[in-house]
N, CA, C and O atoms as a GROMACS GRO file, in nm:
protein
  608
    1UNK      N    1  13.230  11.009   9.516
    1UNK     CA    2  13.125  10.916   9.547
    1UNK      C    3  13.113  10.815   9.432
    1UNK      O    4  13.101  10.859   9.317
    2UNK      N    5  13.115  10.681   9.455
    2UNK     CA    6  13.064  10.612   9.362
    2UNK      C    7  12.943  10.581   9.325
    2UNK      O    8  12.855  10.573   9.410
    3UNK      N    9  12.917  10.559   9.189
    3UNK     CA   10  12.810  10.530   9.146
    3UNK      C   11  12.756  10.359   9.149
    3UNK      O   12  12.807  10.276   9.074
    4UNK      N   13  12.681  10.335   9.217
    4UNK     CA   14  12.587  10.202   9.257
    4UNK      C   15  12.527  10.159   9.144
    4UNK      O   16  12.455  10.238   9.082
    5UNK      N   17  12.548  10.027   9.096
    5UNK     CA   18  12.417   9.982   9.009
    5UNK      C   19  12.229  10.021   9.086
    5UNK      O   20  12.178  10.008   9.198
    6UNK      N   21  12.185  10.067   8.959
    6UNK     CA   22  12.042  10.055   9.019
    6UNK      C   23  11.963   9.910   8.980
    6UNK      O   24  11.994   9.826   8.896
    7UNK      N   25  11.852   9.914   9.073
    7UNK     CA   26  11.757   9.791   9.056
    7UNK      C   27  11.763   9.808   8.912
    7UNK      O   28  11.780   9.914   8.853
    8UNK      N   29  11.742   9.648   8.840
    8UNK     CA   30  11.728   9.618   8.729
    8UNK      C   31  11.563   9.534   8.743
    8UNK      O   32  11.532   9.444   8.821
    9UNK      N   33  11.479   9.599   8.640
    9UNK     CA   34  11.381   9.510   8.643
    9UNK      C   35  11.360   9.394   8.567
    9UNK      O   36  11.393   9.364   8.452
   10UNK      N   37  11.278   9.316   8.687
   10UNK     CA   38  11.278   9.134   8.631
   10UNK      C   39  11.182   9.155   8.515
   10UNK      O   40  11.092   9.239   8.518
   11UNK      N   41  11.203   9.079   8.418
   11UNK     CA   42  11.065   9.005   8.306
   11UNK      C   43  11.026   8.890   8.378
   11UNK      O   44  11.078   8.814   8.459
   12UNK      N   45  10.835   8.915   8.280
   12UNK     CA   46  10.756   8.790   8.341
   12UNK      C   47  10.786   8.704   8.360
   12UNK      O   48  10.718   8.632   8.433
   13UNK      N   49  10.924   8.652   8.296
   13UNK     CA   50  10.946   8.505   8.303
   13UNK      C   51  11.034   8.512   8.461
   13UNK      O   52  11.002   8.452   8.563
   14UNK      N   53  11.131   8.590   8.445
   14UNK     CA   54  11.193   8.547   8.568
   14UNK      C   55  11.138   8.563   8.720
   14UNK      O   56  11.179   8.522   8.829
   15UNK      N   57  11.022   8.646   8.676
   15UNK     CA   58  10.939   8.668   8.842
   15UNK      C   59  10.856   8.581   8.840
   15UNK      O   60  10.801   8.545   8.944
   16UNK      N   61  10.823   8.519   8.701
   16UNK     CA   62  10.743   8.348   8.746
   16UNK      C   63  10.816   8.252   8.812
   16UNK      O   64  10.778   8.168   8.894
   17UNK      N   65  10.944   8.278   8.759
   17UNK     CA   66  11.061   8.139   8.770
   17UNK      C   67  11.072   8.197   8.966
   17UNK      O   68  11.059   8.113   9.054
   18UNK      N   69  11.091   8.316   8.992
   18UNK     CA   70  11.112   8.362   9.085
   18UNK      C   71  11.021   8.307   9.177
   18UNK      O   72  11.054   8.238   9.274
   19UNK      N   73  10.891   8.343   9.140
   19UNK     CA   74  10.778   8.283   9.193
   19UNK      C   75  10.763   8.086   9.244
   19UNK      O   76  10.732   8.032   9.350
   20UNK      N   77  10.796   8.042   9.131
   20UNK     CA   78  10.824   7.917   9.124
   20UNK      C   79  10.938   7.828   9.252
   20UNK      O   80  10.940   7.720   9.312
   21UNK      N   81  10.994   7.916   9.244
   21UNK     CA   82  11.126   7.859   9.337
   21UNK      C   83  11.140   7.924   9.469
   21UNK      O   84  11.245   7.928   9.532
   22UNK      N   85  11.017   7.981   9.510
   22UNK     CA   86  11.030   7.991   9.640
   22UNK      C   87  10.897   7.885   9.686
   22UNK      O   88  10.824   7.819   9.613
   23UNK      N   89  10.899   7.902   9.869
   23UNK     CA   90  10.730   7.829   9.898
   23UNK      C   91  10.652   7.911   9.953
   23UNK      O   92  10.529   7.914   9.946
   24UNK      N   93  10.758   8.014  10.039
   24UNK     CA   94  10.676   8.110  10.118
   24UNK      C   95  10.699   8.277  10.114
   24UNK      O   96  10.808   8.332  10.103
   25UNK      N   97  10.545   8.352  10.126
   25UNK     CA   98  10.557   8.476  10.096
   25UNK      C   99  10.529   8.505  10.173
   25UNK      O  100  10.515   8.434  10.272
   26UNK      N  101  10.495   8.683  10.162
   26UNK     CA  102  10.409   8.765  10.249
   26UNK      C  103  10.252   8.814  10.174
   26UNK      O  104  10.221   8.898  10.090
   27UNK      N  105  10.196   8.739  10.232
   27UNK     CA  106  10.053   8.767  10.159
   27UNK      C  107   9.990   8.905  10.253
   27UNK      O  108   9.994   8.937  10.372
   28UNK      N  109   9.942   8.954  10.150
   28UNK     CA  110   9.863   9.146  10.180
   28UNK      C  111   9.718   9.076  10.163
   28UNK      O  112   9.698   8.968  10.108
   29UNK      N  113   9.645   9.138  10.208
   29UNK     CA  114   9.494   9.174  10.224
   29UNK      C  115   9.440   9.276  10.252
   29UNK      O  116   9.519   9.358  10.296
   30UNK      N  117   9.310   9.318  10.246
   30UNK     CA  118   9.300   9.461  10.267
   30UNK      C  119   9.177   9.460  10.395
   30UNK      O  120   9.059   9.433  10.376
   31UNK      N  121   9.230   9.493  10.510
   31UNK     CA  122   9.171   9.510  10.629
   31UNK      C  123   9.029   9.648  10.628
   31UNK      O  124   9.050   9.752  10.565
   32UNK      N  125   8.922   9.631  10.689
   32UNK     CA  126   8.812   9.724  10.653
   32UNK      C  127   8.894   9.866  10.657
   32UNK      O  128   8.892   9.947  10.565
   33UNK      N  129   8.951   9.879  10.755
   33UNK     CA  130   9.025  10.003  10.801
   33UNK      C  131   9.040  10.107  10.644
   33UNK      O  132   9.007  10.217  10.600
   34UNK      N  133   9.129   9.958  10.598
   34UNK     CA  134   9.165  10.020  10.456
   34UNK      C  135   9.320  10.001  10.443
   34UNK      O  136   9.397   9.987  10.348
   35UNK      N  137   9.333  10.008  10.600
   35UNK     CA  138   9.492   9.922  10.562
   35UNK      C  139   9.584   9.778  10.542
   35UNK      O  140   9.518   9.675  10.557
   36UNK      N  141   9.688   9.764  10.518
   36UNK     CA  142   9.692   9.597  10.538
   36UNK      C  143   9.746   9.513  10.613
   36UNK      O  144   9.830   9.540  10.699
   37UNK      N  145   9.678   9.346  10.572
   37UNK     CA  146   9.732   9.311  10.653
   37UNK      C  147   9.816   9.184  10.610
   37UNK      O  148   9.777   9.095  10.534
   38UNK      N  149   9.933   9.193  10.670
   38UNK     CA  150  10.011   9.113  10.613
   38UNK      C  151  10.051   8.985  10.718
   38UNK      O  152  10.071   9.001  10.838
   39UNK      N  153  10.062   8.811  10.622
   39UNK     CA  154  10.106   8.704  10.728
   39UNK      C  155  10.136   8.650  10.626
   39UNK      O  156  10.073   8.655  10.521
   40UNK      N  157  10.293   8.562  10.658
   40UNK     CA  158  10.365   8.469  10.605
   40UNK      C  159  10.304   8.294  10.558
   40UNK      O  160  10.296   8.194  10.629
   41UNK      N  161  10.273   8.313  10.427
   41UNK     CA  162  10.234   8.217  10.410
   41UNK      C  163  10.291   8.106  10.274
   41UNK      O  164  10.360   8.134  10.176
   42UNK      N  165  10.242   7.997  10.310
   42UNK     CA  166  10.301   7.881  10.220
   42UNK      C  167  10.210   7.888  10.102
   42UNK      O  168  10.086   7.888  10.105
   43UNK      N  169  10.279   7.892  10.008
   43UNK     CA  170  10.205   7.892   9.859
   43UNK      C  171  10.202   7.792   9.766
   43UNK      O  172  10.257   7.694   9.815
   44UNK      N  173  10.172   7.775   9.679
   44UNK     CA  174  10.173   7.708   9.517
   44UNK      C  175  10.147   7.785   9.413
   44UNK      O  176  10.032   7.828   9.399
   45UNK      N  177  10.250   7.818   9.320
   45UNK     CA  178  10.233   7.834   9.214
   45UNK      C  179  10.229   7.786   9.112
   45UNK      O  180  10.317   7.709   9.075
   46UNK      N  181  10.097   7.828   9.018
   46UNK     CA  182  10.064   7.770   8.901
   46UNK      C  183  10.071   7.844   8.750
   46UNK      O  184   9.974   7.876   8.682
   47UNK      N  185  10.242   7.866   8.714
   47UNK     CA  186  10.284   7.971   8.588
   47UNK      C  187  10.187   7.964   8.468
   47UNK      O  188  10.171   8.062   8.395
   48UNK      N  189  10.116   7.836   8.447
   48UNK     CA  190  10.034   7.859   8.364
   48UNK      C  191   9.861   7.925   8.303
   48UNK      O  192   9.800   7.957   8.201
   49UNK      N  193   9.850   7.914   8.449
   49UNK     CA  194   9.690   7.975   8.464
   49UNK      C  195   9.751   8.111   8.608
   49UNK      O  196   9.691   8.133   8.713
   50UNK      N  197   9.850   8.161   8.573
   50UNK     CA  198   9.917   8.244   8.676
   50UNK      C  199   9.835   8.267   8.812
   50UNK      O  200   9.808   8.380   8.853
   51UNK      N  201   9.793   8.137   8.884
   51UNK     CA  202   9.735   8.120   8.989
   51UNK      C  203   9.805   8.094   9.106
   51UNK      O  204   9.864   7.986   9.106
   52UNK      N  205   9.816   8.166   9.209
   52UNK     CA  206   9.899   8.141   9.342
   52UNK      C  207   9.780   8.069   9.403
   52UNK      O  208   9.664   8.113   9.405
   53UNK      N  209   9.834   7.922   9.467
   53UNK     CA  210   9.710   7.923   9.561
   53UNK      C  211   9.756   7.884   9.731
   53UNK      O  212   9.842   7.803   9.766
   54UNK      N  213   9.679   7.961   9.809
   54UNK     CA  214   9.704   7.910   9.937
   54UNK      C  215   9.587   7.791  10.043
   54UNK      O  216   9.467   7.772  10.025
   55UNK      N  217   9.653   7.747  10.121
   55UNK     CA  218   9.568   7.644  10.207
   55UNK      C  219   9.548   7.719  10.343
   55UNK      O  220   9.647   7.724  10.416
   56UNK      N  221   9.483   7.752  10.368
   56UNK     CA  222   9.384   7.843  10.540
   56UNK      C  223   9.317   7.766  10.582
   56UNK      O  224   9.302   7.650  10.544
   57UNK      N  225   9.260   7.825  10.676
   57UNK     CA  226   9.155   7.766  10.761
   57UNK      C  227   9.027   7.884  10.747
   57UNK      O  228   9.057   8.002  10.732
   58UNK      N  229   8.907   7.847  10.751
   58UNK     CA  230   8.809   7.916  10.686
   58UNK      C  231   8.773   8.021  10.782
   58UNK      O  232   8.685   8.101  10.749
   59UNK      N  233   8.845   8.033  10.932
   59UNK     CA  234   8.773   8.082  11.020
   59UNK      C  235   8.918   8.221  11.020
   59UNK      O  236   8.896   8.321  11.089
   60UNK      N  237   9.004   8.215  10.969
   60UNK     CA  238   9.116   8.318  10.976
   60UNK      C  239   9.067   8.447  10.920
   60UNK      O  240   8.976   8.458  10.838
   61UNK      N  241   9.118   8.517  10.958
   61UNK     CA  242   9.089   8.694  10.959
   61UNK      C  243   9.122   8.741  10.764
   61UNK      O  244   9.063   8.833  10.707
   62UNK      N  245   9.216   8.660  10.707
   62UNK     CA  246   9.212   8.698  10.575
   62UNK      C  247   9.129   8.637  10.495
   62UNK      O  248   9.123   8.691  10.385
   63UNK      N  249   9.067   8.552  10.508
   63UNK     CA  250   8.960   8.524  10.469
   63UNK      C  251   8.858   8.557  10.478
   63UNK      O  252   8.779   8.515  10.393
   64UNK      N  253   8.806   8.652  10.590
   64UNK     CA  254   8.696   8.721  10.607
   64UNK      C  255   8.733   8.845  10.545
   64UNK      O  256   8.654   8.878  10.456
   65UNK      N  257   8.869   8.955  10.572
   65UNK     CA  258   8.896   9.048  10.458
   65UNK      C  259   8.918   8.998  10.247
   65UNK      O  260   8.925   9.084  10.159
   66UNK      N  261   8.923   8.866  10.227
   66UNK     CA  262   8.884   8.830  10.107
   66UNK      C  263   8.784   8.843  10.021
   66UNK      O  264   8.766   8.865   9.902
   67UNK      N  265   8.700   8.813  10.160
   67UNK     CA  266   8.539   8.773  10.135
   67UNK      C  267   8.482   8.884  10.104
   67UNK      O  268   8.396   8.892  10.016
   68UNK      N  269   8.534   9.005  10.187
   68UNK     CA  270   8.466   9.171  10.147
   68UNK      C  271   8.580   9.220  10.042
   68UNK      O  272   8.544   9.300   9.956
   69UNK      N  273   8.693   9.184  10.043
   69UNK     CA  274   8.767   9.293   9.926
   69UNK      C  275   8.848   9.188   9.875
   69UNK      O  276   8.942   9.141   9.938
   70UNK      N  277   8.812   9.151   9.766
   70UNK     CA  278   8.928   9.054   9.675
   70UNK      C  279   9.081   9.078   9.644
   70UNK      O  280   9.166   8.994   9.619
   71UNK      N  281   9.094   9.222   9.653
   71UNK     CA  282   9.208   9.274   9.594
   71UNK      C  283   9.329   9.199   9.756
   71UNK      O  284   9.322   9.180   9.878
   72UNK      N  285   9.432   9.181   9.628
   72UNK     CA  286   9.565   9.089   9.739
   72UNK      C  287   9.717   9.086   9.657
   72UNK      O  288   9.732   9.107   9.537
   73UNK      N  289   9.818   9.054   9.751
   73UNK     CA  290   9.951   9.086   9.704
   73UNK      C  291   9.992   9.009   9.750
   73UNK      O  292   9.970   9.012   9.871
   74UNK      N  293  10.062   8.909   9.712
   74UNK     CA  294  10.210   8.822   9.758
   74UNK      C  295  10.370   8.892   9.699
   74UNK      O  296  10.422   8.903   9.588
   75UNK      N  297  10.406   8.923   9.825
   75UNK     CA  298  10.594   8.953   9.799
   75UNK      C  299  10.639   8.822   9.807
   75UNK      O  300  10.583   8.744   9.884
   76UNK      N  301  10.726   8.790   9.744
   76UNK     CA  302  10.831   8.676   9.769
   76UNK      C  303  11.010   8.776   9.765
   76UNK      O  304  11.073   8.854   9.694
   77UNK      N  305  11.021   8.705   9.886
   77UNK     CA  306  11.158   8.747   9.875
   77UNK      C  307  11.284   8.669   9.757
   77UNK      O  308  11.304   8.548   9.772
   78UNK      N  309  11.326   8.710   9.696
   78UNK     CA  310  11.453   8.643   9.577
   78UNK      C  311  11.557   8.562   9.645
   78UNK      O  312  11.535   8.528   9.762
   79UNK      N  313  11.640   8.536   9.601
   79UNK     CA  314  11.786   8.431   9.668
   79UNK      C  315  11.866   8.532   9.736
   79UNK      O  316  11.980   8.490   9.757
   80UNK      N  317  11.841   8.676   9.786
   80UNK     CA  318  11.932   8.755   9.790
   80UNK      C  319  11.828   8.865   9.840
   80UNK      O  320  11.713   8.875   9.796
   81UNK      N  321  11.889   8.954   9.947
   81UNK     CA  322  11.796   9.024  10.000
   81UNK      C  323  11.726   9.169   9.891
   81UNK      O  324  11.638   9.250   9.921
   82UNK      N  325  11.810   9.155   9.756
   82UNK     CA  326  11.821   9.284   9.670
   82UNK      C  327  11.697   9.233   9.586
   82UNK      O  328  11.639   9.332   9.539
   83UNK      N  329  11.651   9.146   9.559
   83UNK     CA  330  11.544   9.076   9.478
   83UNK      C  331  11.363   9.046   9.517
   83UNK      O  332  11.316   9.022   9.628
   84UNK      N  333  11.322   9.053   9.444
   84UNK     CA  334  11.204   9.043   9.472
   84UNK      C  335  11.119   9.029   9.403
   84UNK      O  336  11.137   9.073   9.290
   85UNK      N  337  10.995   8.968   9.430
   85UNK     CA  338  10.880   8.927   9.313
   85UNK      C  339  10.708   8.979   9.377
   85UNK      O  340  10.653   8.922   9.472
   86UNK      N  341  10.662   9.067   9.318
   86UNK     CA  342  10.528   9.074   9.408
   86UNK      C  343  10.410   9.015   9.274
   86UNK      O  344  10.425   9.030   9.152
   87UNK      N  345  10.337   8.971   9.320
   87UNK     CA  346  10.199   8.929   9.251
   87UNK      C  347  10.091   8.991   9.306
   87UNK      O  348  10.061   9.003   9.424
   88UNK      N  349  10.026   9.038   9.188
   88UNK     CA  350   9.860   9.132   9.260
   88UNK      C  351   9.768   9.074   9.192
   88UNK      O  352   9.797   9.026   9.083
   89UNK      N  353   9.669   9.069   9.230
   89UNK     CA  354   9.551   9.019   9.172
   89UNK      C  355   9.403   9.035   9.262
   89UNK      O  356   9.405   9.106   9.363
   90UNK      N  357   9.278   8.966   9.220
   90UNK     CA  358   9.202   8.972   9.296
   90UNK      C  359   9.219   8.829   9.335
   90UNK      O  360   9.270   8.742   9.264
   91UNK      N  361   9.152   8.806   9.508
   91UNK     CA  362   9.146   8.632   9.515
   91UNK      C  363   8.969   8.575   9.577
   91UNK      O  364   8.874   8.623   9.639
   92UNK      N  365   9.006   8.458   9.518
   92UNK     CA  366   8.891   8.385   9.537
   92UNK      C  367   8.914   8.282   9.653
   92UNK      O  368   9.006   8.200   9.658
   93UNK      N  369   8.781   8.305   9.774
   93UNK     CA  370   8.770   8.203   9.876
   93UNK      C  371   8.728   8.073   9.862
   93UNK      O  372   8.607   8.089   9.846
   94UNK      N  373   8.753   7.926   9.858
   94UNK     CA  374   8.669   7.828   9.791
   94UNK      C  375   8.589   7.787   9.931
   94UNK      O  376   8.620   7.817  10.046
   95UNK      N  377   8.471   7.703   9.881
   95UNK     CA  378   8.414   7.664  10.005
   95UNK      C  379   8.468   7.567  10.086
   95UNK      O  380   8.559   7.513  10.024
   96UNK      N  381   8.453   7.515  10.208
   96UNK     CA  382   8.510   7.443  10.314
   96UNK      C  383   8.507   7.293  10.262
   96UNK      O  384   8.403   7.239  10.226
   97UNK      N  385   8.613   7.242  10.263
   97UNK     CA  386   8.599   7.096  10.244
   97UNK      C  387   8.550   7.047  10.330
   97UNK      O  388   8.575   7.072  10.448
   98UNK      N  389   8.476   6.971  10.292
   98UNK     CA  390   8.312   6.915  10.364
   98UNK      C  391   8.346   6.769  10.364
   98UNK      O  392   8.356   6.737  10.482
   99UNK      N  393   8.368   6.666  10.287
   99UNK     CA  394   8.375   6.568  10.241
   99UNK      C  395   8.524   6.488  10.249
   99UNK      O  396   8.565   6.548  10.149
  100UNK      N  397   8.590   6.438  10.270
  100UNK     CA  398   8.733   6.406  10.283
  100UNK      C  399   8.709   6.376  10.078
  100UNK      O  400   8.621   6.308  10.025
  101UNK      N  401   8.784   6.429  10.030
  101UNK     CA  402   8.806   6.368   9.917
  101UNK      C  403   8.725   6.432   9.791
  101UNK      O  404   8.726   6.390   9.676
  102UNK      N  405   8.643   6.566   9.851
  102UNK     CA  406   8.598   6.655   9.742
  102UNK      C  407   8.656   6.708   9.698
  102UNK      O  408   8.774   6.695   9.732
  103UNK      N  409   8.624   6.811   9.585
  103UNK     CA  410   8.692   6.927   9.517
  103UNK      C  411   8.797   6.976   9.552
  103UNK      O  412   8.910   6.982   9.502
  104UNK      N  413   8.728   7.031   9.690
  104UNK     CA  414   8.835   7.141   9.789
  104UNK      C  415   8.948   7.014   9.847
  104UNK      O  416   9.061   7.036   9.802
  105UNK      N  417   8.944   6.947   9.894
  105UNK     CA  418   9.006   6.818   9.962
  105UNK      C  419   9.109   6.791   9.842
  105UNK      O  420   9.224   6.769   9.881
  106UNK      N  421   9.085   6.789   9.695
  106UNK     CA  422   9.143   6.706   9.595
  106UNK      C  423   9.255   6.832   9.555
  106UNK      O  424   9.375   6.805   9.551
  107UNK      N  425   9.203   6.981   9.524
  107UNK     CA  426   9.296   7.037   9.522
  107UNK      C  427   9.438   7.069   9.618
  107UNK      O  428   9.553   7.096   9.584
  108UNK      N  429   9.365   7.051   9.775
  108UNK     CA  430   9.454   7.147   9.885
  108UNK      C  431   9.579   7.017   9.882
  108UNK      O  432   9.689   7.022   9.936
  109UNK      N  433   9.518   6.890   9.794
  109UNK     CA  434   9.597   6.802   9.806
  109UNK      C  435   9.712   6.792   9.702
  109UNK      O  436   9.826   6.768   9.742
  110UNK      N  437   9.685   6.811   9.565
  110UNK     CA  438   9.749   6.860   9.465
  110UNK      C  439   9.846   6.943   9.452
  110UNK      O  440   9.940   6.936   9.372
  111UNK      N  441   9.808   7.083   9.593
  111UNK     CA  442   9.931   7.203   9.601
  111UNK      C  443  10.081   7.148   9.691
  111UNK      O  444  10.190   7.204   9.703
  112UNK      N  445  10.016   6.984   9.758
  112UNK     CA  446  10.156   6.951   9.817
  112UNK      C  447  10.268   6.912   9.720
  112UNK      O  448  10.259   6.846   9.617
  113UNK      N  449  10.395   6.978   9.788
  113UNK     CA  450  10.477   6.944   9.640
  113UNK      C  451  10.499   6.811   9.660
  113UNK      O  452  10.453   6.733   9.743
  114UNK      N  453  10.626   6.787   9.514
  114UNK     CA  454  10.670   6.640   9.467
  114UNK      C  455  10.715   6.561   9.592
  114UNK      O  456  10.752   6.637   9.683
  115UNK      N  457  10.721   6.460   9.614
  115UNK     CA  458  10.762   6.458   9.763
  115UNK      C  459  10.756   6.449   9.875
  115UNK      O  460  10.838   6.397   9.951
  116UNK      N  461  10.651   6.504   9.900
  116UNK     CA  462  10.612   6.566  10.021
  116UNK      C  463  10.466   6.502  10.050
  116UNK      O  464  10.399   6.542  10.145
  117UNK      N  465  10.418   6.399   9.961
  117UNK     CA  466  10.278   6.365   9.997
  117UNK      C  467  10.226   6.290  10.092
  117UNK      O  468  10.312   6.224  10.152
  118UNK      N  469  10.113   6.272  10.131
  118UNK     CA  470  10.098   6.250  10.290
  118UNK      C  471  10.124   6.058  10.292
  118UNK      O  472  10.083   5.980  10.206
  119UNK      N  473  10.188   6.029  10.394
  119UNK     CA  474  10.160   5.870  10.397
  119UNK      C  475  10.018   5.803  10.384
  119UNK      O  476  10.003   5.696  10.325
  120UNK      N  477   9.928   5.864  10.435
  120UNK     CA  478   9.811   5.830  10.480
  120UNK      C  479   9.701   5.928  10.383
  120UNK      O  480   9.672   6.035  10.436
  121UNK      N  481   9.660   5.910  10.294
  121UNK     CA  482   9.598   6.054  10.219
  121UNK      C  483   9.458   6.012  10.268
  121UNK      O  484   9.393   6.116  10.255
  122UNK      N  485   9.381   5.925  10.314
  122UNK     CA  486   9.253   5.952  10.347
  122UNK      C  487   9.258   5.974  10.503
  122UNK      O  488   9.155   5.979  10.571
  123UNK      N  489   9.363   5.984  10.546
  123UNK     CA  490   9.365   6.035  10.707
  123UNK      C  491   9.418   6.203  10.692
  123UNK      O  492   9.398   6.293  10.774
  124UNK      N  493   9.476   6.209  10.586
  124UNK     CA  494   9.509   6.373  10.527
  124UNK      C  495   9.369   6.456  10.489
  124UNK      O  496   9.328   6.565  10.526
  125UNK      N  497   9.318   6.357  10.403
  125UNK     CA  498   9.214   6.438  10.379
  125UNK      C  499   9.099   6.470  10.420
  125UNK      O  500   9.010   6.538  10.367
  126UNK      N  501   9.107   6.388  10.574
  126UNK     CA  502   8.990   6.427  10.685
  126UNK      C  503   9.068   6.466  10.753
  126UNK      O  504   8.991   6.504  10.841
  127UNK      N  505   9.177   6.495  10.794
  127UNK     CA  506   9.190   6.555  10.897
  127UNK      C  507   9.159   6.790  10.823
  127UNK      O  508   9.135   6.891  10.889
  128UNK      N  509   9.179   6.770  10.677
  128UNK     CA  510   9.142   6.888  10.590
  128UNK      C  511   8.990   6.957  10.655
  128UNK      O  512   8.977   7.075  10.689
  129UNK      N  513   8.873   6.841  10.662
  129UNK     CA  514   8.771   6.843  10.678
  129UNK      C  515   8.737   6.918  10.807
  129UNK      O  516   8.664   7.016  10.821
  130UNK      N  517   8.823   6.833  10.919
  130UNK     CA  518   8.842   6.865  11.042
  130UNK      C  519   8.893   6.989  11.092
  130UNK      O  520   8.872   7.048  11.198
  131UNK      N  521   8.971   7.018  10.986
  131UNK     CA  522   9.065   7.206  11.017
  131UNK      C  523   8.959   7.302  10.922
  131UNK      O  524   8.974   7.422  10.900
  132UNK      N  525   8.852   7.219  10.875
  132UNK     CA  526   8.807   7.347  10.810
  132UNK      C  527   8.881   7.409  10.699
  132UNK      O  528   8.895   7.531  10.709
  133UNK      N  529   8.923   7.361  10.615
  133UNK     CA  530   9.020   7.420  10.510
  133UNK      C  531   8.938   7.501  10.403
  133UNK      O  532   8.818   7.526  10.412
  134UNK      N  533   8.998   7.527  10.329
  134UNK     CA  534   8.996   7.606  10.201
  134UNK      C  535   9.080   7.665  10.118
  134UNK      O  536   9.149   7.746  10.182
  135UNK      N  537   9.104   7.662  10.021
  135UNK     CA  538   9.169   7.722   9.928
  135UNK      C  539   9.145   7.899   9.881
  135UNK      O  540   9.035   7.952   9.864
  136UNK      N  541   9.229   7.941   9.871
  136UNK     CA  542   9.251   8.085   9.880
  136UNK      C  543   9.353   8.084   9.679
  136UNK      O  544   9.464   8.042   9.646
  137UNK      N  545   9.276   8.129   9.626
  137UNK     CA  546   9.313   8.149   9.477
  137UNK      C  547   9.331   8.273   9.414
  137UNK      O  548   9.251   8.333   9.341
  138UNK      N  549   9.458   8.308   9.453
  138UNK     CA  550   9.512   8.452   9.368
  138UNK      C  551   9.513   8.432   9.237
  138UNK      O  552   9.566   8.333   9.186
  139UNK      N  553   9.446   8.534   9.165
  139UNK     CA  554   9.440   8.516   9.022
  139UNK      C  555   9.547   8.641   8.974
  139UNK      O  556   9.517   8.760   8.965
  140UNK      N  557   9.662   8.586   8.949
  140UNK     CA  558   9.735   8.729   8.896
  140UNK      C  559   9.721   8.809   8.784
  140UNK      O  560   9.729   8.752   8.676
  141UNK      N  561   9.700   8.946   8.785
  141UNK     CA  562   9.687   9.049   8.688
  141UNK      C  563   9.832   9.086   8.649
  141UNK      O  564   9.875   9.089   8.534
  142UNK      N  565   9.910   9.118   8.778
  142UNK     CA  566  10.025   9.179   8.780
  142UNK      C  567  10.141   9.125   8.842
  142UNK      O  568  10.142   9.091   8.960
  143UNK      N  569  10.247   9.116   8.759
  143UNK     CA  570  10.365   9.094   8.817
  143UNK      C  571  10.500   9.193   8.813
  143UNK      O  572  10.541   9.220   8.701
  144UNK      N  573  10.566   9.244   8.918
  144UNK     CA  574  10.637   9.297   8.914
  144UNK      C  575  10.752   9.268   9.006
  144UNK      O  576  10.730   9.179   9.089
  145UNK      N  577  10.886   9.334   9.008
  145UNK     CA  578  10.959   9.301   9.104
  145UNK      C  579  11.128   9.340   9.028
  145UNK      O  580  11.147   9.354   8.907
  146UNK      N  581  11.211   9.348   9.114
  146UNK     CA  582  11.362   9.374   9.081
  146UNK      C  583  11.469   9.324   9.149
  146UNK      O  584  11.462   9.277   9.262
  147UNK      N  585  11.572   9.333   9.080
  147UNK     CA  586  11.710   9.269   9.140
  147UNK      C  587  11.811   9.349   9.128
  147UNK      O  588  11.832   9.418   9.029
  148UNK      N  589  11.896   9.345   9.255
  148UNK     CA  590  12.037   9.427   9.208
  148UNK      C  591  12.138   9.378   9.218
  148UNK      O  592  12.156   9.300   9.311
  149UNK      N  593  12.262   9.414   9.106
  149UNK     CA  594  12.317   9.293   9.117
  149UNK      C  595  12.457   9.408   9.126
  149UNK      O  596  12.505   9.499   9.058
  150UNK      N  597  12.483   9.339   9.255
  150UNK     CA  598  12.608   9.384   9.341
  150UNK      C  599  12.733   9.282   9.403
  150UNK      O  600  12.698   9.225   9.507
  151UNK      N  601  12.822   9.262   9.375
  151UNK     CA  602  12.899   9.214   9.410
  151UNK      C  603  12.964   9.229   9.555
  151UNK      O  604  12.993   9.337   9.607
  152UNK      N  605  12.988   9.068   9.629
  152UNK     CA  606  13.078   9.152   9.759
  152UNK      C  607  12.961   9.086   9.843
  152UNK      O  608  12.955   9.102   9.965
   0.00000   0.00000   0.00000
């Protein structure tokens, strides 16, 4: 029988960088039950204040499990199905952008990447108003995650 490399574990840096270079995870929440619940979502990460943040709609089911239990997990999958990056933390719900062009409005606008910004940003940022948005702010405690590195 041959012997397999085992998972090698990532350092903070490379599960930030990891973090960094993807857009979308699997975000955990914790359902009353007690179990979780997991949906694919688009992120932003911020390596320096190790803040994931997401854009919802205020009326979605993880936001109401936020609201009672802070505790939350994003997996990101790596370049390779052997890799992986999870972030834990508690998260914070922000209030509904109310205003085209408030707080909440100015950030959800900020998490669009380079590139990608709206043609129209005061028709972006009411239509924010209109979906009811909010920002969803993982504050990370913990990072963990591994890679294996296999050839073939």
């Amino acid at each position: 029988m041959t012997q397999r490399p085992a998972p090698r574990l990532l350092s903070d840096a490379a599960l930030s960088d990891l973090l960094g270079a993807q857009q979308f995870g699997t975000l955990a929440t914790v359902k009353r039950s007690g179990h979780p619940h997991l949906t694919t979502m688009l992120y932003s990460w911020d390596a320096e204040s190790r803040t994931v943040r997401f854009s919802t709609t205020a009326d979605r089911v993880k936001v109401k499990h936020l609201r009672r239990e802070p505790h939350a997990a994003l997996h990101v999958q790596g370049a390779d199905v052997w890799s992986f990056a999870v972030a834990e933390g508690d998260a914070e719900v922000s209030d509904v952008t109310r205003v085209p062009g408030d707080t909440v409005g100015r950030e959800l606008l900020a998490m669009i990447p380079a590139g990608a910004a709206p043609e129209d940003e005061d028709a972006f940022l009411q239509q924010l108003v209109d979906e009811r948005r909010v920002v969803i702010r993982l504050k990370v405690d913990r990072l963990y995650g591994t890679a294996l590195d296999i050839e073939g």
